[in-house]
C-alpha positions in Angstrom: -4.7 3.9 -17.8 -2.1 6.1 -16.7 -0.1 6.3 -13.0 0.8 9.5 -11.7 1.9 11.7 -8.5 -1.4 11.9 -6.5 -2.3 15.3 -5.8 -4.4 16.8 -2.9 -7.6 16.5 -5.0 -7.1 12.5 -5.4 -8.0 12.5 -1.8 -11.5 11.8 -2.0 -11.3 9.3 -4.3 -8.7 7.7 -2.3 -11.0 7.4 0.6 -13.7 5.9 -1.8 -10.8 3.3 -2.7 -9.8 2.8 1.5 -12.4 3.1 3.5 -14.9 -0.2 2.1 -11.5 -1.9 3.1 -11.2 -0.5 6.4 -14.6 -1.2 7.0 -15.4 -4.1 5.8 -12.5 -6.3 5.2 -9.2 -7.8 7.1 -7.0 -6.6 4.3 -6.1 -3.9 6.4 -5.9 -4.3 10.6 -6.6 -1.0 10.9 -10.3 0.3 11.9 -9.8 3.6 11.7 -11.4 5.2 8.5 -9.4 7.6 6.2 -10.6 11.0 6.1 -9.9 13.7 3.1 -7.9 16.2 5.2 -5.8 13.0 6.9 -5.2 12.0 3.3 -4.2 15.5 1.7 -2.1 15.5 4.3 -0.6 11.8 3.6 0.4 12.9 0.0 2.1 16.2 0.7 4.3 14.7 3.4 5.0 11.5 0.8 7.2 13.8 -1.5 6.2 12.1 -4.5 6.2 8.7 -2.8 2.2 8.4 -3.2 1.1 7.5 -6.6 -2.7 7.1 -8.1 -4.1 5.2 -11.1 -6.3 6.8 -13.0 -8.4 5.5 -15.7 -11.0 7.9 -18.1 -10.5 10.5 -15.1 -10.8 8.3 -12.6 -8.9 6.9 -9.6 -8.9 3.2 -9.7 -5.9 2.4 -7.1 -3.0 4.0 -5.3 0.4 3.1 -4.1 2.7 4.5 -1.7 5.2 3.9 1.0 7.2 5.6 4.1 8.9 5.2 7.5 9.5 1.4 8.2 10.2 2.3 11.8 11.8 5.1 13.2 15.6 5.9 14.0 18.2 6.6 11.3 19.4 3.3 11.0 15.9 2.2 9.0 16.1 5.3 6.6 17.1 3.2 3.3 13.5 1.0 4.5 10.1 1.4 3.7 6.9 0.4 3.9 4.6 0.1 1.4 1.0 0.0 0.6 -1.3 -0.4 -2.2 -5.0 -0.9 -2.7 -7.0 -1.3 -6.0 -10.8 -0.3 -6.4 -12.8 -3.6 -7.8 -12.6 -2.1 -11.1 -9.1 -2.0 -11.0 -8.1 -5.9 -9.6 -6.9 -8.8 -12.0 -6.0 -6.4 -14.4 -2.7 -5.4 -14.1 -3.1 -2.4 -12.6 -1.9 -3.4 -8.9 1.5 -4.6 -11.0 2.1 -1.1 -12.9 1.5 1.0 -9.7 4.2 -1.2 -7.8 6.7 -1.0 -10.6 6.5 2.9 -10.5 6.8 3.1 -6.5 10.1 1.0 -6.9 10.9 3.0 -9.2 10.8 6.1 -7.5 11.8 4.2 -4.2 15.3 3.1 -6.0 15.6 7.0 -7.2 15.0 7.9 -3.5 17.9 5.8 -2.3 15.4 3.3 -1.1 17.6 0.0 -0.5 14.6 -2.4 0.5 10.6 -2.7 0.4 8.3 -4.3 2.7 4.6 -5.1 3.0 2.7 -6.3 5.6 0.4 -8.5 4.4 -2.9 -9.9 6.5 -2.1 -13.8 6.5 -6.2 -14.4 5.4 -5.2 -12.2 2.8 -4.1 -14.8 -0.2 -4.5 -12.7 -3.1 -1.8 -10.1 -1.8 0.7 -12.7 -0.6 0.5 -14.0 -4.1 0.7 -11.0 -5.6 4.2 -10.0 -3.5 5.2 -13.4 -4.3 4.6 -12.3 -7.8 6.4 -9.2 -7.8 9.6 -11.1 -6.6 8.3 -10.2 -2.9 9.7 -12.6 -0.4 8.0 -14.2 2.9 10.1 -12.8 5.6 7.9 -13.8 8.7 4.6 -14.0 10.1 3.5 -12.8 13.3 1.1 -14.5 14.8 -2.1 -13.2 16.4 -0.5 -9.4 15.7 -3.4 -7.7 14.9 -7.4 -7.6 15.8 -10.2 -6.8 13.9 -14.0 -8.2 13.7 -13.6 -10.2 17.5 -10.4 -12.5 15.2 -6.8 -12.1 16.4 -4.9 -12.0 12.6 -1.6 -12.9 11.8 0.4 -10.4 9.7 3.1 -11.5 7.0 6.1 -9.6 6.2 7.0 -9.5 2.7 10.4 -7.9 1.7 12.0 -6.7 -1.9 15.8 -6.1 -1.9 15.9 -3.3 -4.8 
């Protein structure tokens, strides 16, 4: 397995990775699928900040981050994400990709991480918690998906 800069032609496989849990799941609150141009798009604007694994020449997961919120005052802030194909989870993987986006994110300036994590979402809470990711708040009710109001967490690193 190695991690790498994704590169415009990762984007269909990133979709492949996304768009089951856009569909299907309230891992993400979003409802809105990913499309190949929106995602080419995503990784030239990241500068780097957009990482795939790749494993016998495939993509297995990705990791990136960007804006927290706007205004100069968040700039040494971001937000991350990261999502594994099914192939890819309990082995690592999600682990190795985070390490590399901290790295880059410290190299970038970046002073602190965060993840918003869907509350029903226990295997991601535990895996920030596992990455030294610390339960900042929940929000209750933030987001809605499926006809359920979901409560976000918000997960910070101090690099």
């Amino acid at each position: 397995m190695i991690i790498r800069a994704a590169s415009a032609e990762d984007a269909v496989a990133i979709c492949a990775i996304a768009n089951p849990l856009i569909r299907d799941t309230v891992i993400t609150f979003t409802t809105i699928l990913r499309t190949e141009d929106g995602t080419r798009e995503a990784i030239t604007q990241a500068e780097g900040a957009f990482l795939v694994a790749e494993e016998a020449g495939q993509v297995i997961g990705f990791a990136s981050y960007g804006p927290f919120r706007a205004g100069p005052g968040y700039a040494h802030t971001k937000e991350h994400t990261i999502q594994l194909g099914p192939q890819a989870r309990g082995r690592g993987i999600g682990r190795a990709l985070m390490t590399r986006l901290e790295d880059h994110a410290r190299a970038k300036g970046v002073h602190v991480l965060v993840g918003g994590v869907s509350a029903s979402n226990h295997a991601g809470i535990a895996f920030h918690k596992n990455l030294s990711f610390v339960e900042t708040g929940r929000m209750p009710q933030v987001g809605r998906k499926f006809d359920q109001l979901l409560d976000l967490v918000l997960m910070q690193k101090i690099l």
